[in-house]
C-alpha positions as CSV (number, residue, x, y, z in Angstrom):
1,X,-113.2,-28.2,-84.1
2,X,-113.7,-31.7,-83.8
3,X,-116.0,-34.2,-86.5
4,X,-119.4,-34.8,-85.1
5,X,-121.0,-37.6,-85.6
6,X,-124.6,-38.4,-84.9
7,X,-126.7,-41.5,-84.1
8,X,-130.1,-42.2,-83.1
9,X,-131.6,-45.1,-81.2
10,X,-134.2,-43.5,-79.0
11,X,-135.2,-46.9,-77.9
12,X,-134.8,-49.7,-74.8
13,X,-132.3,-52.0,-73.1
14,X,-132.5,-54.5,-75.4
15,X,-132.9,-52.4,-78.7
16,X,-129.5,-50.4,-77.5
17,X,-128.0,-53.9,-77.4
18,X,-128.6,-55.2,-80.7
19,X,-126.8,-51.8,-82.1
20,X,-123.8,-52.2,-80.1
21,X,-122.0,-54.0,-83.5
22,X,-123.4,-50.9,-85.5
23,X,-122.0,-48.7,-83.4
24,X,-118.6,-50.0,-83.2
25,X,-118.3,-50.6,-86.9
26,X,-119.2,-46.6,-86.9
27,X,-116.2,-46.3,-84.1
28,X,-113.8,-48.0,-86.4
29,X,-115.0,-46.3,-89.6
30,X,-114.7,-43.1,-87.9
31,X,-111.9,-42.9,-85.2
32,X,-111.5,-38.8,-86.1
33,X,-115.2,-38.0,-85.5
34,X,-117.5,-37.6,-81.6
35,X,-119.9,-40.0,-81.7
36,X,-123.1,-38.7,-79.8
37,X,-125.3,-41.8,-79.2
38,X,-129.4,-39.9,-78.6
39,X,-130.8,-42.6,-76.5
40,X,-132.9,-42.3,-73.2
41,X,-131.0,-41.2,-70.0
42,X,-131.2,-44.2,-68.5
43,X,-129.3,-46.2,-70.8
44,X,-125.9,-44.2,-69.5
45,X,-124.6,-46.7,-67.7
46,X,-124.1,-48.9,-71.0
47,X,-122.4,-47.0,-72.9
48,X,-118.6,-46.7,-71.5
49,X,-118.9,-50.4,-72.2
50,X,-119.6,-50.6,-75.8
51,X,-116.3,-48.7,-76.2
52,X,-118.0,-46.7,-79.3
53,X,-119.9,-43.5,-77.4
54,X,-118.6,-40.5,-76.5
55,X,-121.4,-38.7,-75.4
56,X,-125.4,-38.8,-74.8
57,X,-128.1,-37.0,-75.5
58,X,-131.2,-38.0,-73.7
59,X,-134.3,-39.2,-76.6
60,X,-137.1,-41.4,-76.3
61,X,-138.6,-42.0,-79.3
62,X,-137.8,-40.9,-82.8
63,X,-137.4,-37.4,-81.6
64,X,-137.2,-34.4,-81.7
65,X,-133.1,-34.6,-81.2
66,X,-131.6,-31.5,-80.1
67,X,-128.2,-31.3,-82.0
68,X,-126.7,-28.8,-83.9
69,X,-125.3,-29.5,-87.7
70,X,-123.6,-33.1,-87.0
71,X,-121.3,-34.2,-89.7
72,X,-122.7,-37.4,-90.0
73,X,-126.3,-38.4,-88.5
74,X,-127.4,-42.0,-88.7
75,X,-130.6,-43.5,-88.2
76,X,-130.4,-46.6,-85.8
77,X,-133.7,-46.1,-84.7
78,X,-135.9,-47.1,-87.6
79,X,-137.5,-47.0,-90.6
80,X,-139.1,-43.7,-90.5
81,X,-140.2,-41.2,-91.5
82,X,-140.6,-39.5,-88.0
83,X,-137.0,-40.3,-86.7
84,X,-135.5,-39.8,-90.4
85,X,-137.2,-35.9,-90.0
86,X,-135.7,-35.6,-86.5
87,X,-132.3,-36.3,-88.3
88,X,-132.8,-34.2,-91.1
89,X,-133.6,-31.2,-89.2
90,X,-130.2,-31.5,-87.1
91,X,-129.0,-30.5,-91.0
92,X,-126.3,-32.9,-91.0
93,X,-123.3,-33.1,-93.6
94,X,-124.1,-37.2,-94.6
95,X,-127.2,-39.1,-93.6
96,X,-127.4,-42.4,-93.3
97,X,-130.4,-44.1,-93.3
98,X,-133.1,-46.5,-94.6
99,X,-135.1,-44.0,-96.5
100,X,-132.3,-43.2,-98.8
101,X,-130.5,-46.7,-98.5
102,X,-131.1,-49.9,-99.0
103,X,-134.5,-51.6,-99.2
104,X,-135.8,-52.2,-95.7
105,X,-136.4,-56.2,-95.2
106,X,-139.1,-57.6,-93.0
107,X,-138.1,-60.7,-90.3
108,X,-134.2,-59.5,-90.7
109,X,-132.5,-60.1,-87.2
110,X,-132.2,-56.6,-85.5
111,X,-128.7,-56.8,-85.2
112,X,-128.0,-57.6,-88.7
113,X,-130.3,-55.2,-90.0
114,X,-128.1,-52.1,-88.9
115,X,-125.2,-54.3,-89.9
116,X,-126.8,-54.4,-93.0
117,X,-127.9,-50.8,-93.1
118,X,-124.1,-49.3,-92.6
119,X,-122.4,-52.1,-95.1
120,X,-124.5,-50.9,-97.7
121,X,-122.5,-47.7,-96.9
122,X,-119.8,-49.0,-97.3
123,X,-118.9,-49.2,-93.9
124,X,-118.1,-53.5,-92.5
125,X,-120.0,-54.4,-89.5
126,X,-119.7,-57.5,-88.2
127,X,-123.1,-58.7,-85.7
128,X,-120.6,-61.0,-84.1
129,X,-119.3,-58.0,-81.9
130,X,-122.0,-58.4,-79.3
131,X,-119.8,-58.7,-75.9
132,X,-119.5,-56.4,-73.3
133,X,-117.6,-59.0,-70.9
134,X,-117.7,-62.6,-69.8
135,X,-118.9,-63.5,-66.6
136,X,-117.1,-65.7,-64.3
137,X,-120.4,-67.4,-63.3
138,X,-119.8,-66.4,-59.4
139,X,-123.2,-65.3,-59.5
140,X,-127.1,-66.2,-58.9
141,X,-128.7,-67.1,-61.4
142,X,-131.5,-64.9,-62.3
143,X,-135.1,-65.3,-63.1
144,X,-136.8,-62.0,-64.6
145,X,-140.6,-62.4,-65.3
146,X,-141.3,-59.6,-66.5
147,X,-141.2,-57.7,-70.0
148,X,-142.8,-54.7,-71.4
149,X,-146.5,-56.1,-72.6
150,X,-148.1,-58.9,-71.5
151,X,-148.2,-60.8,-74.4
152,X,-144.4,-61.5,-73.6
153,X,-145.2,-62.4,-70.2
154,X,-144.7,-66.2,-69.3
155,X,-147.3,-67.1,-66.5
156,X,-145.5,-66.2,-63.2
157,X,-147.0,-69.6,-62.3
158,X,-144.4,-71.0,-64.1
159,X,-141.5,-69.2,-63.7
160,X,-142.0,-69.6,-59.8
161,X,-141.8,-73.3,-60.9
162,X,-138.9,-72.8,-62.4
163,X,-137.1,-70.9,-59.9
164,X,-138.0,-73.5,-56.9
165,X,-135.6,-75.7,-59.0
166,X,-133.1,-73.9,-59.2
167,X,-130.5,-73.0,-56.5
168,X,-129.3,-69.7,-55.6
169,X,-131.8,-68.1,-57.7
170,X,-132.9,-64.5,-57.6
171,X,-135.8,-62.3,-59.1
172,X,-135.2,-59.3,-61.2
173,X,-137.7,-56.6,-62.6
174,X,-138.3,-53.2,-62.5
175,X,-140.0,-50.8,-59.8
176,X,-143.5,-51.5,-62.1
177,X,-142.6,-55.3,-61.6
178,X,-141.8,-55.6,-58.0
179,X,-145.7,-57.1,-57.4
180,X,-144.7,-59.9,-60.1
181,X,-141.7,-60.3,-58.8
182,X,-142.5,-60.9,-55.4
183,X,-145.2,-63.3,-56.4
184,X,-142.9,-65.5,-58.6
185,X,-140.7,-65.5,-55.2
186,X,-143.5,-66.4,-53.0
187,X,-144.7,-69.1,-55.0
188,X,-141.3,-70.6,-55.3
189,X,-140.6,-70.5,-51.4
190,X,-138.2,-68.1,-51.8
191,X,-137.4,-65.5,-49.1
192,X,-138.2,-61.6,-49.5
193,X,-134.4,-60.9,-49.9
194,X,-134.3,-62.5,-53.2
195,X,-136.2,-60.4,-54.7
196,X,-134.6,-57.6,-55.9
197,X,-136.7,-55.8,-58.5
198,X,-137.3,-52.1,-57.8
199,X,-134.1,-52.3,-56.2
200,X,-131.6,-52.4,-58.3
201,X,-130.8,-49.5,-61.3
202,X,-129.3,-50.1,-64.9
203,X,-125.8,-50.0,-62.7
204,X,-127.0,-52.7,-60.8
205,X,-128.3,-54.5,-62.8
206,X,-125.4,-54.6,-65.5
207,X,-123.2,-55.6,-62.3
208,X,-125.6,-58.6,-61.4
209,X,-125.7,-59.9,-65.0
210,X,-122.4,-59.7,-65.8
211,X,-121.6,-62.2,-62.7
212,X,-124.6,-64.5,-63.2
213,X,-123.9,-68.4,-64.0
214,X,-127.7,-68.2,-65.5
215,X,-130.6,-66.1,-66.9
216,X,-133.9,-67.0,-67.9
217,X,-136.3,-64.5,-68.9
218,X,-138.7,-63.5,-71.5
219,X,-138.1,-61.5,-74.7
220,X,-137.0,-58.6,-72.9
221,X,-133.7,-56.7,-72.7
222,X,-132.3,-58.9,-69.5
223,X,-132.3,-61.5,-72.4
224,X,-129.8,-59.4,-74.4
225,X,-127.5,-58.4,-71.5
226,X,-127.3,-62.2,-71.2
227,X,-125.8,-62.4,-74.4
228,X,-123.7,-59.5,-74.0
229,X,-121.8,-61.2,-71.0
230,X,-121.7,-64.6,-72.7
231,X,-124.1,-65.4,-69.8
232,X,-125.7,-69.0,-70.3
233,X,-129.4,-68.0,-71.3
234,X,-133.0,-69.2,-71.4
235,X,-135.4,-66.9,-73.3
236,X,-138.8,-67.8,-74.0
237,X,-140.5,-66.7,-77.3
238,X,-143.9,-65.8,-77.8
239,X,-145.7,-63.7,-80.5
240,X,-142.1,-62.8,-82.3
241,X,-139.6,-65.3,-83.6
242,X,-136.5,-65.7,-82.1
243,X,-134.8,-65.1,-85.6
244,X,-135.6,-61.2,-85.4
245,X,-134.6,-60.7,-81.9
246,X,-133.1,-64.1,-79.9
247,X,-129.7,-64.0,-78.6
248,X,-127.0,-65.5,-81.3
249,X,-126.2,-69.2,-81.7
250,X,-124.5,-71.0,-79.8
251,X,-122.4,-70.3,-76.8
252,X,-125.1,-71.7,-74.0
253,X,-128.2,-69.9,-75.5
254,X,-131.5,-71.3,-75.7
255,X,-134.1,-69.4,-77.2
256,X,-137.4,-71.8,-76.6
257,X,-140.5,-70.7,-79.5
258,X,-143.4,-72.7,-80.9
259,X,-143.1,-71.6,-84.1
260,X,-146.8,-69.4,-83.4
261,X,-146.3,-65.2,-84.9
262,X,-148.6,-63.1,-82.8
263,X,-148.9,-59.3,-81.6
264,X,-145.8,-58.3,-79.4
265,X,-147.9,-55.6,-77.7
266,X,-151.1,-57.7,-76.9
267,X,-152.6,-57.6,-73.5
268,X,-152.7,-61.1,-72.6
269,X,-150.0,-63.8,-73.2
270,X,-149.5,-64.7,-76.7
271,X,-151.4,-68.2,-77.1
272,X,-147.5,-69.8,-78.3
273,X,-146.1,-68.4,-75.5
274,X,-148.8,-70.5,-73.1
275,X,-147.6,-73.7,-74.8
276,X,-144.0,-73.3,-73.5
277,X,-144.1,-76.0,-70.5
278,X,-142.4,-75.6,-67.3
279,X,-140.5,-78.7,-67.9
280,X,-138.6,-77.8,-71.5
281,X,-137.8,-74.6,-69.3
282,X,-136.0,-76.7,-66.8
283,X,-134.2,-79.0,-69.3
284,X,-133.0,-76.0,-71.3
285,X,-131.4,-74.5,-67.8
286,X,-129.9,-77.8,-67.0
287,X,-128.6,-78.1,-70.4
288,X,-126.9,-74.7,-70.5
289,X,-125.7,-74.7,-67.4
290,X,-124.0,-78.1,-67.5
């Protein structure tokens, strides 16, 4: 019977993203054991390209997770105590986790803190190992307004600004998005075939990114699949510092912030957020892209 290993990270695009080092560090650790990854079913199409999962389990959230006596569970999800429960009652062999770890430490870089989580464990992760690929910039580039609250929601004003300076550009978002997207477009002079929110899946969009010469998005997870595919970036920052959850330095990234800390799940744009200007958005494209 083969070693079963267990992680949870019942979470988003971009949160699955920032565990891709963890979970390869747990791959190397562990080449004898199956590594189940419980993450939402959506996220599929990722995970033959992190090289670390061998099978899913679809969670949302911190659980419940339906598995049966893993060897080893480990808690990439959180803090707890709800998704350190869901673990526990899979009555694992080994747990690995925060709760009976290492101290958990506020304004750590997502990345680094599962990094930091499993190397307490005695287990070396490196947040270096990010990539999924390297595009060969053949592509749009890509303008995504959108993000999950609106207090990481640039105006689409500006991005429409943005994108009518920019030259074979396309609009990205999600079927909730597709009226934001299509008003970005429409103030940009763009035609109704550049928009392609609500029609493209996780496939899809995977495909497009890993092509594109440019993003520029919000703090969202098209930011982080940007970074995954060494994709020249501009990701704007609002009520949460770059430091926790911007793409790495270096390599064409620009992660624009004003320095202002604010509620991530607010219902209005965060007031730092408002003072990014249209124009330090254009230079930062230029500059990566140059």
């Amino acid at each position: 019977m083969a070693l079963e290993l267990l992680a949870l990270r019942g979470l988003g695009l971009g949160d699955l993203l920032t565990a891709v080092p963890a979970l390869r560090a747990l791959r190397q650790a562990h080449p004898e054991h199956r590594i189940t990854l419980a993450t939402p079913a959506y996220l599929g199409p990722l995970l033959p390209l992190t090289c670390a999962v061998d099978d899913q389990i679809d969670v949302s959230g911190p659980g419940p997770v339906p598995f049966g006596r893993p060897d080893i569970a480990v808690n990439l999800h959180g803090r707890g105590p709800q998704s350190v429960e869901a673990l526990r009652r899979t009555e694992p062999g080994r747990l690995i986790s925060y709760e009976d770890g290492p101290p958990w430490q506020d304004g750590v870089h997502e990345v680094r803190r599962w990094c930091d989580l499993l190397e307490w464990y005695g287990i070396p992760a490196d947040p270096r190992d990010l990539t999924l690929g390297v595009s060969d910039r053949t592509g749009p580039a890509i303008v995504h307004p959108g993000a999950a609250f609106p207090a990481r929601r640039w105006p689409p004003e500006r991005f429409a600004k943005v994108a009518a300076l920019l030259d074979d550009v396309v609009v990205t978002g999600s079927a909730e998005e597709v009226g934001l997207a299509r008003r970005v477009a429409e103030l940009a002079g763009l035609p109704a075939d550049r928009v392609l929110a609500g029609r493209t899946d996780l496939a899809d969009l995977i495909e497009l990114v890993s092509r594109a010469r440019l993003v520029v998005c919000g703090d969202t997870g098209v930011g982080h699949l940007a970074t995954a595919f060494c994709v020249p970036s501009v990701v704007l920052f609002g009520p949460v510092s770059p430091m926790q959850w911007g793409p790495p330095p270096g390599w064409r990234h620009v992660a624009l912030w004003t320095g202002h800390r604010g509620d991530p799940h607010g219902d209005r744009p965060d007031p730092g957020l408002l003072e990014i200007e249209v124009s330090e958005v254009v230079d930062a494209a230029m500059e990566v892209t140059s």
